[in-house]
Steps between C-alpha positions, in 0.01 A plus 500: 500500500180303571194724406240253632176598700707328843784708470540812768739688333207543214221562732709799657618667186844409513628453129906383423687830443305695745616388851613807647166677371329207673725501835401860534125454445530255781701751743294755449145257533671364839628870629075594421414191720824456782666830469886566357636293816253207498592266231829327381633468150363116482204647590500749198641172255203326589242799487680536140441115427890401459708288707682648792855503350363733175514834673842509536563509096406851528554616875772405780237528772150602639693866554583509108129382402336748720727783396476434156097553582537818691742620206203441271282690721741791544469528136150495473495762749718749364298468157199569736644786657676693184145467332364652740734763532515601115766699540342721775196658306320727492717567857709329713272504803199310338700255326662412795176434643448284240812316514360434881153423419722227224685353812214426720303360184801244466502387803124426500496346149830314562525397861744178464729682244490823796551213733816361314653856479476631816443240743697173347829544712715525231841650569458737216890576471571142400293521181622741266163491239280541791665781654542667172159434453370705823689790413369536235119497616638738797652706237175638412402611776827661547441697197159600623673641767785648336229734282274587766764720617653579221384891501606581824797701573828199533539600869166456587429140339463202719687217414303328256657158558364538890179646369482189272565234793269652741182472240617190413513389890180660461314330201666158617324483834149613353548255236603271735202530788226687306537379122588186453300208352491240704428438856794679709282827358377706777193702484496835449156785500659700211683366210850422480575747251361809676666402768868483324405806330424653801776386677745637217329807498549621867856351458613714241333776619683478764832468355422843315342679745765837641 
């Protein structure tokens, strides 16, 4: 490969043996600037400095290249979120609230990679890694669930796989209009995280209540 001062694929990092490290780079710069629908994947090879053909060495199509970037994310996320869980101490109530204070702070910090998961139109069944990936992340909430209830008498426990989608549905739609970091974020006179925690609070309070 050329490595003079004239040649793009050096002034945009690219190096031989990295493409698909490059090619995501790029997807994830143009989802930050166009959004996960805006851009096409010879728009990504020449954010990435390669020629339009190179792309498909490593991915079929624009769907594989943006699922292998919200597969990435996913994975980052559940790291985020079992951290912040640590095993539910000192209780299961405050480290939940932790694991939710975890997902907000991900989608602020993060916003394209958020953007890629959630928004990218993937048809999540047709990827295998990606969907594996998800439910894995989701597992932890799950198991947030699962041991907030866990001393309550069997016939009196909500189902903690319900409990676990609605404060996902939850966390997802503050995330989504009150903590995100870039401009679809809408403003908000209390912080995002008192209001999830607020919002899980009454919730579960009501699920428990005779």
């Amino acid at each position: 490969m050329n490595w003079d001062a004239n040649d793009p694929s050096k002034k945009r990092g690219y190096h031989h043996g990295n493409l698909r490290e490059a090619l995501i780079d790029a997807a994830l710069r143009l989802i930050g600037e166009k959004g996960p629908a805006g851009f096409t994947i010879a728009e990504a090879a020449r954010a990435a400095g390669v020629s339009p053909a190179a792309p498909y060495r490593h991915f079929r199509d624009r769907d594989a290249l943006m699922a292998d970037v919200a597969e990435r994310g996913f994975e980052a996320f559940r790291i985020r979120l079992e951290s912040a869980w640590d095993a539910g101490k000192p209780n299961p109530r405050e480290a939940l609230n932790r694991v939710g204070r975890a997902y907000l702070a991900f989608a602020r910090e993060e916003p394209a990679t958020y953007s890629a998961m959630f928004e990218g139109g993937i048809a999540i069944s047709q990827h295998p890694a990606l969907h594996a990936a998800a439910d894995r992340a989701f597992q932890v909430l799950r198991e947030g669930c699962d041991s907030l209830f866990v001393s309550l008498p069997a016939g009196k426990r909500p189902p903690a796989l319900m409990v676990a989608l609605h404060i996902w549905a939850m966390s997802h739609g503050i995330a989504s209009l009150f903590a995100r970091g870039d401009a679809a974020r809408r403003p908000l006179p209390m912080s995002a995280e008192d209001l999830l925690e607020a919002g899980v609070l009454v919730y579960l309070q009501g699920l428990t209540s005779p």
